[in-house]
HTML snippet that shows the backbone in 3Dmol.js (N, CA, C, O; Angstrom):
<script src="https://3Dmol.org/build/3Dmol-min.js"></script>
<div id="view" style="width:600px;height:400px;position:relative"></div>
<script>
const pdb = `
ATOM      1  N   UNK A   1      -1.476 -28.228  10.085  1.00  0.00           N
ATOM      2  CA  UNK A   1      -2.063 -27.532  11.198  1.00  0.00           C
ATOM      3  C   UNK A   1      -3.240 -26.690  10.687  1.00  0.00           C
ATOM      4  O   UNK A   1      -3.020 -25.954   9.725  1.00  0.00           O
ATOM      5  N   UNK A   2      -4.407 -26.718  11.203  1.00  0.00           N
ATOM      6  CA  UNK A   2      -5.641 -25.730  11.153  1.00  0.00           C
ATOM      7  C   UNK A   2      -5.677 -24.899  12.007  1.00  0.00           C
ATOM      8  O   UNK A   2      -5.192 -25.056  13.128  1.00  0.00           O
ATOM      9  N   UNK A   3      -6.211 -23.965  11.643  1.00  0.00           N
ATOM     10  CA  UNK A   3      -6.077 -22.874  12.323  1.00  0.00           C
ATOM     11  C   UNK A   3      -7.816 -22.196  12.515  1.00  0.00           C
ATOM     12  O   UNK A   3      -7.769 -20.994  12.252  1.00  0.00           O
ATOM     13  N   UNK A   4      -8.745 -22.479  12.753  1.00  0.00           N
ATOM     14  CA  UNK A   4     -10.238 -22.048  12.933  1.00  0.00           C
ATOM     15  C   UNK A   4     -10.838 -22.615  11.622  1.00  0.00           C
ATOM     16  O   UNK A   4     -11.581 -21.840  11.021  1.00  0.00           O
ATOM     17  N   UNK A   5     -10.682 -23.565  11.202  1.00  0.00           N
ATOM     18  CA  UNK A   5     -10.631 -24.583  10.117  1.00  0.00           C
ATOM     19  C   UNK A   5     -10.443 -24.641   8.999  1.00  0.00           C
ATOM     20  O   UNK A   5     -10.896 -25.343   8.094  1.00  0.00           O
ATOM     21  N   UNK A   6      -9.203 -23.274   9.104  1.00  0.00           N
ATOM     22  CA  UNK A   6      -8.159 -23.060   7.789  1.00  0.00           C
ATOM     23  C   UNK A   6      -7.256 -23.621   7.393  1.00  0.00           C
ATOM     24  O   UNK A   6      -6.369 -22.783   7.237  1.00  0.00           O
ATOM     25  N   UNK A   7      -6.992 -24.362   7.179  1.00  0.00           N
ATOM     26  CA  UNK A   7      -5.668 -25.319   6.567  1.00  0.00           C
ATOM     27  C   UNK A   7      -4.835 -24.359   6.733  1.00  0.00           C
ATOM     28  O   UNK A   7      -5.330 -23.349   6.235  1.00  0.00           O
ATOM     29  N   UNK A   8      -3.382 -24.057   7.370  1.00  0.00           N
ATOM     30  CA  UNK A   8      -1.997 -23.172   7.340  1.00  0.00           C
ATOM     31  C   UNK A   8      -1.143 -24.080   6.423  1.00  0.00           C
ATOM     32  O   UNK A   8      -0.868 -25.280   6.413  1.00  0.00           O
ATOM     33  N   UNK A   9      -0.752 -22.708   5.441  1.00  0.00           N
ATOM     34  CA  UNK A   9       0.261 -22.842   4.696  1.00  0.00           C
ATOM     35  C   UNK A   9       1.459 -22.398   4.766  1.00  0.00           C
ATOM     36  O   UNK A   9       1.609 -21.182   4.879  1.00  0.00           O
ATOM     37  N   UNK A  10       2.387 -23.103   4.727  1.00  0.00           N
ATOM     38  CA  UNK A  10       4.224 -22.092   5.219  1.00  0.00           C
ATOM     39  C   UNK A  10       4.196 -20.918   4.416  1.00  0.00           C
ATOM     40  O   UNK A  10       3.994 -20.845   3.204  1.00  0.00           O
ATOM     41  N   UNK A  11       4.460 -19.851   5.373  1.00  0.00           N
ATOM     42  CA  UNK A  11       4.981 -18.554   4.281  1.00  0.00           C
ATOM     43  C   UNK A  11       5.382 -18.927   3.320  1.00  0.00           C
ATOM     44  O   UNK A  11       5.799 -20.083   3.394  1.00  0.00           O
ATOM     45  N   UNK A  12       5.508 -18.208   1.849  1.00  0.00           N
ATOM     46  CA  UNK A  12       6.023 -18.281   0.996  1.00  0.00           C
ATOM     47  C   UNK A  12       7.671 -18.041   0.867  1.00  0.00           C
ATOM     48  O   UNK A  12       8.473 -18.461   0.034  1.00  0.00           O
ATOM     49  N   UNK A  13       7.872 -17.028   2.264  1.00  0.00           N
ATOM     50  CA  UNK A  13       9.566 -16.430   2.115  1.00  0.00           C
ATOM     51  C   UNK A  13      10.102 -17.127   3.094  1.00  0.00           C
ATOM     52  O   UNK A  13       9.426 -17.878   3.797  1.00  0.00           O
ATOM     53  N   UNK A  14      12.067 -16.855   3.323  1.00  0.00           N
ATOM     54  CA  UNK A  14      12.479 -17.491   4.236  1.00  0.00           C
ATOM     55  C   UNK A  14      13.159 -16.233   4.791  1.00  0.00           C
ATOM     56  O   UNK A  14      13.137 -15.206   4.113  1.00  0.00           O
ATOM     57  N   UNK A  15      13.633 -16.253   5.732  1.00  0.00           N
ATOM     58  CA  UNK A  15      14.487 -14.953   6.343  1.00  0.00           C
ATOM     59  C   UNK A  15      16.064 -15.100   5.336  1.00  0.00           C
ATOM     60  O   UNK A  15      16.752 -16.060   4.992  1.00  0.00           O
ATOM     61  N   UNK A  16      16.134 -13.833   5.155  1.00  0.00           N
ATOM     62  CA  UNK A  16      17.535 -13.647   4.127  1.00  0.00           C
ATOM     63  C   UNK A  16      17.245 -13.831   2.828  1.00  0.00           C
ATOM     64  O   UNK A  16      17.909 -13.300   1.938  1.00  0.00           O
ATOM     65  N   UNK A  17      16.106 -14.691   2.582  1.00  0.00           N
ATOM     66  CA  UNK A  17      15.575 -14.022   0.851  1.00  0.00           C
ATOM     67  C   UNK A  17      15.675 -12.805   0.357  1.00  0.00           C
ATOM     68  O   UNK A  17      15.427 -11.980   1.236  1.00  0.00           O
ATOM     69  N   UNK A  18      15.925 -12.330  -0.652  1.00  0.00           N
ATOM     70  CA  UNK A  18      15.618 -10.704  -1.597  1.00  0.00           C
ATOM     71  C   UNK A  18      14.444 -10.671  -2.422  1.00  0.00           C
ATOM     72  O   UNK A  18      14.076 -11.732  -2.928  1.00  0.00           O
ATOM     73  N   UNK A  19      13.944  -9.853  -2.587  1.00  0.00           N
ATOM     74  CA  UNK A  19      12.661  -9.751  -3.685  1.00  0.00           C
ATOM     75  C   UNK A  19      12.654  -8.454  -4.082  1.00  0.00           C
ATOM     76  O   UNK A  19      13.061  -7.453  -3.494  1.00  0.00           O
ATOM     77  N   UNK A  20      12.080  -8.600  -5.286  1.00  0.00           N
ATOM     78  CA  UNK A  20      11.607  -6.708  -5.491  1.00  0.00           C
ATOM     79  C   UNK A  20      10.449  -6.619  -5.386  1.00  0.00           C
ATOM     80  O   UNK A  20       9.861  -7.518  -5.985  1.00  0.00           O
ATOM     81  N   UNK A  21       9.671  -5.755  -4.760  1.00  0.00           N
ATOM     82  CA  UNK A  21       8.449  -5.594  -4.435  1.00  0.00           C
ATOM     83  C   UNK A  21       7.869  -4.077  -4.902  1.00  0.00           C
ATOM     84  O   UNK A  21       8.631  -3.235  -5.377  1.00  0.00           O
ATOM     85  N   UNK A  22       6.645  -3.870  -4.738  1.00  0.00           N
ATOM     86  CA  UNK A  22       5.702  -2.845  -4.689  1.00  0.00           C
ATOM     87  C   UNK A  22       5.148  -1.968  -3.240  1.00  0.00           C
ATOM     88  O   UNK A  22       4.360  -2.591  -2.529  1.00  0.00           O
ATOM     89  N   UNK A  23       5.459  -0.847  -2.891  1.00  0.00           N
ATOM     90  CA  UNK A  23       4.894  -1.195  -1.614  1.00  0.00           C
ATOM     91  C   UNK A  23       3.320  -0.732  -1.538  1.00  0.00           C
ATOM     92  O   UNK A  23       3.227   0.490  -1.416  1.00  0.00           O
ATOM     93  N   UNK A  24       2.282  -1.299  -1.574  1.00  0.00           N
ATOM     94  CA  UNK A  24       0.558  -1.485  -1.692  1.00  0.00           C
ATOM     95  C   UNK A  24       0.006  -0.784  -1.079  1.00  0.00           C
ATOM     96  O   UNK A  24      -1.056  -0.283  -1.446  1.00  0.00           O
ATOM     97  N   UNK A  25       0.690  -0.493   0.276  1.00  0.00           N
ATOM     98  CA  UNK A  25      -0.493   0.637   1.541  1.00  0.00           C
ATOM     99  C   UNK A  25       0.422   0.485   2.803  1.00  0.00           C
ATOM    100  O   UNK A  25       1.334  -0.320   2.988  1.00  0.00           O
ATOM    101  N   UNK A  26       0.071   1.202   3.397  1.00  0.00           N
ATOM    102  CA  UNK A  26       1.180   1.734   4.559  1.00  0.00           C
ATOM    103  C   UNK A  26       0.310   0.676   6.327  1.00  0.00           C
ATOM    104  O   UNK A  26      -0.845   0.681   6.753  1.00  0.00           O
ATOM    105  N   UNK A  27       0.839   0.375   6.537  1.00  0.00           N
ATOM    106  CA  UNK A  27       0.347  -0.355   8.239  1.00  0.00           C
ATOM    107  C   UNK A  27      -0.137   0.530   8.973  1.00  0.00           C
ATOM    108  O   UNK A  27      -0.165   1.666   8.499  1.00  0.00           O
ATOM    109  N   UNK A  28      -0.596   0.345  10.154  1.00  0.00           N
ATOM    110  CA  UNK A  28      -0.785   1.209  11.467  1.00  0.00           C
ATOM    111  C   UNK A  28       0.257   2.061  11.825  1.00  0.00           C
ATOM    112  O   UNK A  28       0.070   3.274  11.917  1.00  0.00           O
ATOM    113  N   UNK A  29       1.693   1.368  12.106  1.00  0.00           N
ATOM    114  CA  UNK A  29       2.420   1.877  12.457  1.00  0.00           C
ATOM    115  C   UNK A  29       2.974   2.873  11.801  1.00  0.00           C
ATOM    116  O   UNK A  29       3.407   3.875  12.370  1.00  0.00           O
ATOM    117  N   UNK A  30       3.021   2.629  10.149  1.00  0.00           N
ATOM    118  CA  UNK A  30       3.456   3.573   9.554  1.00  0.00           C
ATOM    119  C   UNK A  30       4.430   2.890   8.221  1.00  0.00           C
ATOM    120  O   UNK A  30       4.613   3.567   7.209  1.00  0.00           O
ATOM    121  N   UNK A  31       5.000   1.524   8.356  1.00  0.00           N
ATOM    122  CA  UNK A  31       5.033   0.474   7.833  1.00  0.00           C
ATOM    123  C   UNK A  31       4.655   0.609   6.313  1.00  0.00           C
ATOM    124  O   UNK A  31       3.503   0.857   5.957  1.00  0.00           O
ATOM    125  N   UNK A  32       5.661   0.438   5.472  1.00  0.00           N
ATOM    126  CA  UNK A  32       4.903  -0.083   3.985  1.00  0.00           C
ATOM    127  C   UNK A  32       4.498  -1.418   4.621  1.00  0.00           C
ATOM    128  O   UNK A  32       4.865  -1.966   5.660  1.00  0.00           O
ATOM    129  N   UNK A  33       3.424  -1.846   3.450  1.00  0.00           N
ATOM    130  CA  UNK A  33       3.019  -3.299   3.205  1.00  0.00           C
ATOM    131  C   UNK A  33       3.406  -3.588   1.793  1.00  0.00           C
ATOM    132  O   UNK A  33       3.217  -2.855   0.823  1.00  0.00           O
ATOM    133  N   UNK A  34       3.919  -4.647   1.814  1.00  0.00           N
ATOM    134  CA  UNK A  34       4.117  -5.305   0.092  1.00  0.00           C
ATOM    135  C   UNK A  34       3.301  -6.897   0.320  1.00  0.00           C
ATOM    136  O   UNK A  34       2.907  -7.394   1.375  1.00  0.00           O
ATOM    137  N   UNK A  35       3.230  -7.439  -1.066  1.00  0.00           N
ATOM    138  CA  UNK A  35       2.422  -8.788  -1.174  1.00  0.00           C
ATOM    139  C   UNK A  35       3.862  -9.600  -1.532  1.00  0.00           C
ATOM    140  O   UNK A  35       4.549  -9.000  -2.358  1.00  0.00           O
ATOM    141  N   UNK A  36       4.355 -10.722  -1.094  1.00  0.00           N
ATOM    142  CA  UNK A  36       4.727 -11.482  -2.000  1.00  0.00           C
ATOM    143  C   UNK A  36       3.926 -13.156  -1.827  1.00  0.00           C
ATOM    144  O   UNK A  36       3.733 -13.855  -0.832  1.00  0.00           O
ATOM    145  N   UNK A  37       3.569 -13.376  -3.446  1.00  0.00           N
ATOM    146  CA  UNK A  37       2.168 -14.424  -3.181  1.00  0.00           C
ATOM    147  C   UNK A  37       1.185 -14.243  -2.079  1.00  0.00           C
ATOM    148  O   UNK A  37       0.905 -15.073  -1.214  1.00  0.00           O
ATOM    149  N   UNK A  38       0.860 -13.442  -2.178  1.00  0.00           N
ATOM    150  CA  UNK A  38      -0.239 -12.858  -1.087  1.00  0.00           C
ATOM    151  C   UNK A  38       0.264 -12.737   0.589  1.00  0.00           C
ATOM    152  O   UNK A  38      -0.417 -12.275   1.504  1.00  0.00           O
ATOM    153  N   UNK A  39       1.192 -13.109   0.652  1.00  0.00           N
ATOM    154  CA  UNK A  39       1.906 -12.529   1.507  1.00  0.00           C
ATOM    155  C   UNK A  39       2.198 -11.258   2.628  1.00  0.00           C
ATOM    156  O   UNK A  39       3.110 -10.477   2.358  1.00  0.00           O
ATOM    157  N   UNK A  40       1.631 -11.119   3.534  1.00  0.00           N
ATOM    158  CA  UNK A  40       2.036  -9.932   4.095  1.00  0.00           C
ATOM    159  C   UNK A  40       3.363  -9.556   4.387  1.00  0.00           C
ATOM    160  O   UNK A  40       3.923 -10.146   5.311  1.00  0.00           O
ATOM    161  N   UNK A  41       3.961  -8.688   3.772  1.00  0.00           N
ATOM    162  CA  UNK A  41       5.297  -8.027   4.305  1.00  0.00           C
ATOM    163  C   UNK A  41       5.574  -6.472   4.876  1.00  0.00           C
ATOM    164  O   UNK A  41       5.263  -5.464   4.242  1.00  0.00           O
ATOM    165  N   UNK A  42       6.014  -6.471   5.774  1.00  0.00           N
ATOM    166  CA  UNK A  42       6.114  -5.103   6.321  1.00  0.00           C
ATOM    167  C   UNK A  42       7.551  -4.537   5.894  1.00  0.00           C
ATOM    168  O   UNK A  42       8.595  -5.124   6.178  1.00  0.00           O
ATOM    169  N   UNK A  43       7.505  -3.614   5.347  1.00  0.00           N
ATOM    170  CA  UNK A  43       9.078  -2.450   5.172  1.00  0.00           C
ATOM    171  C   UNK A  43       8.874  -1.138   5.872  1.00  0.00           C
ATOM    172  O   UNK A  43       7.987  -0.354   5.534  1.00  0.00           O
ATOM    173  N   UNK A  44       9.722  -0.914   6.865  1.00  0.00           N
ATOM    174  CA  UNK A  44       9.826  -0.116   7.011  1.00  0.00           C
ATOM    175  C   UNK A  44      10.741   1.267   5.966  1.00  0.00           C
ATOM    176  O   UNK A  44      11.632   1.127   5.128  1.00  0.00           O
ATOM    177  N   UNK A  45      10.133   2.393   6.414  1.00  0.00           N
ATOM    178  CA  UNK A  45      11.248   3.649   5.774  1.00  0.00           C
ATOM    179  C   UNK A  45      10.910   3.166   4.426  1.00  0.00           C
ATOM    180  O   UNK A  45      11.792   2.656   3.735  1.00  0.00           O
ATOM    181  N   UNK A  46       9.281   3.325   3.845  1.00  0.00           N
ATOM    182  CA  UNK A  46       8.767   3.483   2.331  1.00  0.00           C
ATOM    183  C   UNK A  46       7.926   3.778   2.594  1.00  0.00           C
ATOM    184  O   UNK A  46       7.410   3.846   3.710  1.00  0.00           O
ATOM    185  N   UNK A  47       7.199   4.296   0.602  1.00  0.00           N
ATOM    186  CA  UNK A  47       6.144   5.078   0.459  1.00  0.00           C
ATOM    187  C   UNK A  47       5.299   4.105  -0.168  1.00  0.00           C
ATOM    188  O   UNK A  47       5.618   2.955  -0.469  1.00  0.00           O
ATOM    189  N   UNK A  48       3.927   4.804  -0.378  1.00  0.00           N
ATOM    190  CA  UNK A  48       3.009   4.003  -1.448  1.00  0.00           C
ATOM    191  C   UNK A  48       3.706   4.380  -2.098  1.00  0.00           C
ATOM    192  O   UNK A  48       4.425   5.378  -2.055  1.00  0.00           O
ATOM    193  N   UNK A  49       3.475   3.029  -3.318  1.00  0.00           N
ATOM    194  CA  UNK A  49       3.685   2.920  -5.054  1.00  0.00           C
ATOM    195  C   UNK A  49       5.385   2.989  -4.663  1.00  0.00           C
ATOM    196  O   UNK A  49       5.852   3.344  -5.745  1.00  0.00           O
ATOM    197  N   UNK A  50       6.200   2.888  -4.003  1.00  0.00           N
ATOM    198  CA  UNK A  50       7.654   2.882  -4.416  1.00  0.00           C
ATOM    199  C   UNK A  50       8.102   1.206  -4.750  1.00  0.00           C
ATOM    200  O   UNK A  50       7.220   0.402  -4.449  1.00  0.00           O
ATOM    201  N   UNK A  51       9.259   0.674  -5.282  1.00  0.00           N
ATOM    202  CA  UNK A  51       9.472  -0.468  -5.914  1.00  0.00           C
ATOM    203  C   UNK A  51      10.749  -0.343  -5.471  1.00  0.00           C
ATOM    204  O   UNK A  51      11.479   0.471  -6.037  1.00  0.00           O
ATOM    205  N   UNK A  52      11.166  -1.008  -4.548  1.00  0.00           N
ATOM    206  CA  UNK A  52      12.180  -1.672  -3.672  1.00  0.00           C
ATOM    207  C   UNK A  52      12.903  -2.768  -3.335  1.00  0.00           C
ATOM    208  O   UNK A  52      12.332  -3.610  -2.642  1.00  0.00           O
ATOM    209  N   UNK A  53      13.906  -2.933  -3.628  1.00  0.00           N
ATOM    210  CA  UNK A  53      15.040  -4.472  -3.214  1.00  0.00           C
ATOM    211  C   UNK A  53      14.678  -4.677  -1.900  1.00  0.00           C
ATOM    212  O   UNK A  53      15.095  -3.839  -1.100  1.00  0.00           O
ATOM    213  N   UNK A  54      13.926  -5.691  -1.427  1.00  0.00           N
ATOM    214  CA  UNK A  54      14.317  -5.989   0.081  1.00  0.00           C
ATOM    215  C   UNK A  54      14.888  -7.133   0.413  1.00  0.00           C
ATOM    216  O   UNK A  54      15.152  -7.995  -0.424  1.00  0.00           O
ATOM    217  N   UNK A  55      15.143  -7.253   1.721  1.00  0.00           N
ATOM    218  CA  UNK A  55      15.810  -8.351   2.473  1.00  0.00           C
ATOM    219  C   UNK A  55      14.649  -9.019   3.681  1.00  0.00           C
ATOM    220  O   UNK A  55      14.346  -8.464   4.737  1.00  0.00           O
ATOM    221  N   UNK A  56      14.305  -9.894   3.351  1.00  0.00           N
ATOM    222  CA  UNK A  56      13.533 -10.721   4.550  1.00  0.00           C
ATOM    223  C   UNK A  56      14.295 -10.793   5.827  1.00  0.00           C
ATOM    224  O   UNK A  56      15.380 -11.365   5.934  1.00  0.00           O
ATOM    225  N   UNK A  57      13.642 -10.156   6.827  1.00  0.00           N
ATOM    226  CA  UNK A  57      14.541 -10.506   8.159  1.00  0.00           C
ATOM    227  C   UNK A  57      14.030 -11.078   9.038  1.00  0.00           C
ATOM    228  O   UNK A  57      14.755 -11.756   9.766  1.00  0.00           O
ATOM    229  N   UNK A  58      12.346 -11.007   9.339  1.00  0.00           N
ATOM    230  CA  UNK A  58      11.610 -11.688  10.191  1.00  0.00           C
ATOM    231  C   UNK A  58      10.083 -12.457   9.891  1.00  0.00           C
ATOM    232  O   UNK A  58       9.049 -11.874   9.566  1.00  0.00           O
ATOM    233  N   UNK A  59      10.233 -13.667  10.063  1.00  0.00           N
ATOM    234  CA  UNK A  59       8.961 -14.487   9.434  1.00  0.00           C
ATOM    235  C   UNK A  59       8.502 -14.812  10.760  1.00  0.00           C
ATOM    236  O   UNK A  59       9.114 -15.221  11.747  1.00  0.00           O
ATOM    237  N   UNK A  60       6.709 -14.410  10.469  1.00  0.00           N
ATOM    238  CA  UNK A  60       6.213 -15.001  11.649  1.00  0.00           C
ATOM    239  C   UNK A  60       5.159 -16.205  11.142  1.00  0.00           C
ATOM    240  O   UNK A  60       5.842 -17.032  10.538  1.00  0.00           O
ATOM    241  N   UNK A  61       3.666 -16.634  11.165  1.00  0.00           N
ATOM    242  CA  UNK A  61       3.531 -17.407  10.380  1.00  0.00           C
ATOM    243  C   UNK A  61       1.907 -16.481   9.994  1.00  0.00           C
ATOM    244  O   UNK A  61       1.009 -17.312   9.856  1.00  0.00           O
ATOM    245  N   UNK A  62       1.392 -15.012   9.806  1.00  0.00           N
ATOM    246  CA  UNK A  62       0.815 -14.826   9.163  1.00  0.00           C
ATOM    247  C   UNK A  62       1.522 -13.116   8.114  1.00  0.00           C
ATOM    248  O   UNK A  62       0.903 -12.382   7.344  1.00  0.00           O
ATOM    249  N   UNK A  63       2.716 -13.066   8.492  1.00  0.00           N
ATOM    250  CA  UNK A  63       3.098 -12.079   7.779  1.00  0.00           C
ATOM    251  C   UNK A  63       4.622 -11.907   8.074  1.00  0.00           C
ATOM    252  O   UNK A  63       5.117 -12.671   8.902  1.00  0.00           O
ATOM    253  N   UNK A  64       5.699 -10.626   7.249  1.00  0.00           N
ATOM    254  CA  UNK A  64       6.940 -11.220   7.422  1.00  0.00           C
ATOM    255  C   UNK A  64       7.436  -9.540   7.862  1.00  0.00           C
ATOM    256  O   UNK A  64       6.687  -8.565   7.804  1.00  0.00           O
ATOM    257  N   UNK A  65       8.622  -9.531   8.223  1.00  0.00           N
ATOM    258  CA  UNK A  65       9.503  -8.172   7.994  1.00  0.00           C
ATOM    259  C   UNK A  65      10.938  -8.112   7.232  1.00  0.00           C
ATOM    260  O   UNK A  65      12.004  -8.697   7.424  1.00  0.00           O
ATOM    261  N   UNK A  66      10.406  -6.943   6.078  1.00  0.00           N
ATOM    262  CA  UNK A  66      11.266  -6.800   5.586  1.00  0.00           C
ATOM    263  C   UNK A  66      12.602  -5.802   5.562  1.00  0.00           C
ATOM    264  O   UNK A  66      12.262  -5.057   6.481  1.00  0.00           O
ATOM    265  N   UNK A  67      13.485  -5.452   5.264  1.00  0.00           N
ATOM    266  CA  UNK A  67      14.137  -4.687   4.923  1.00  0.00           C
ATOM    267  C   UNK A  67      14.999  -3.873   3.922  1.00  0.00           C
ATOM    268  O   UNK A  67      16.098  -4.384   3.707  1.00  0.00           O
ATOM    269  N   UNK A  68      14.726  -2.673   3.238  1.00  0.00           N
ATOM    270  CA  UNK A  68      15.206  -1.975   2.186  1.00  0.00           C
ATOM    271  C   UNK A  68      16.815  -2.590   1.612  1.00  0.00           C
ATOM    272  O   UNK A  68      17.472  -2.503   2.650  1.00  0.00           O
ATOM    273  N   UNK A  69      17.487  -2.985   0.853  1.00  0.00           N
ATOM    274  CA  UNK A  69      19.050  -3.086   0.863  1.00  0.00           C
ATOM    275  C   UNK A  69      19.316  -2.295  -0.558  1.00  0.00           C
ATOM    276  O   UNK A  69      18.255  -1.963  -1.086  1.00  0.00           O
ATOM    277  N   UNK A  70      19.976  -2.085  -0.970  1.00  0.00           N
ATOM    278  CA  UNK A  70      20.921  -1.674  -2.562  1.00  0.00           C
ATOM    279  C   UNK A  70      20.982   0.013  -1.974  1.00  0.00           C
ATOM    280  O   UNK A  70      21.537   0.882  -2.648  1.00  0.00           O
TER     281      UNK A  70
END
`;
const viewer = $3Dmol.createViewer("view");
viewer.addModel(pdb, "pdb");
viewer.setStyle({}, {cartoon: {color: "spectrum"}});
viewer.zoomTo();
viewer.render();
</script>
């Protein structure tokens, strides 16, 4: 599928994956952002620079939501 004549690639994550991440810069909402493979991920309830276990809970197809676990 193209997308404005971008080739789309499947997210890299699946929902219920874990990763440890970085969190990079905070969203609009208030939202960490982390990268995984360039990846947009949103965590809520973090700071910049904190390094966090999360849980994938929602994939959309240009960014994901995550969640804190341990």
């Amino acid at each position: 599928m193209e997308h404005r004549g971008v080739p789309q690639r499947k997210p890299p994550v699946k929902r219920g994956e874990r990763y440890k991440v970085r969190i990079e810069g905070l969203g609009k909402g208030g939202d960490g952002i982390a990268r995984i493979k360039g990846f947009v991920v949103f965590v809520p309830n973090t700071k910049v620079g904190e390094e966090v276990q999360i849980e994938i809970k929602n994939v959309k197809e240009r960014f994901a939501f995550g969640e804190v676990v341990g």
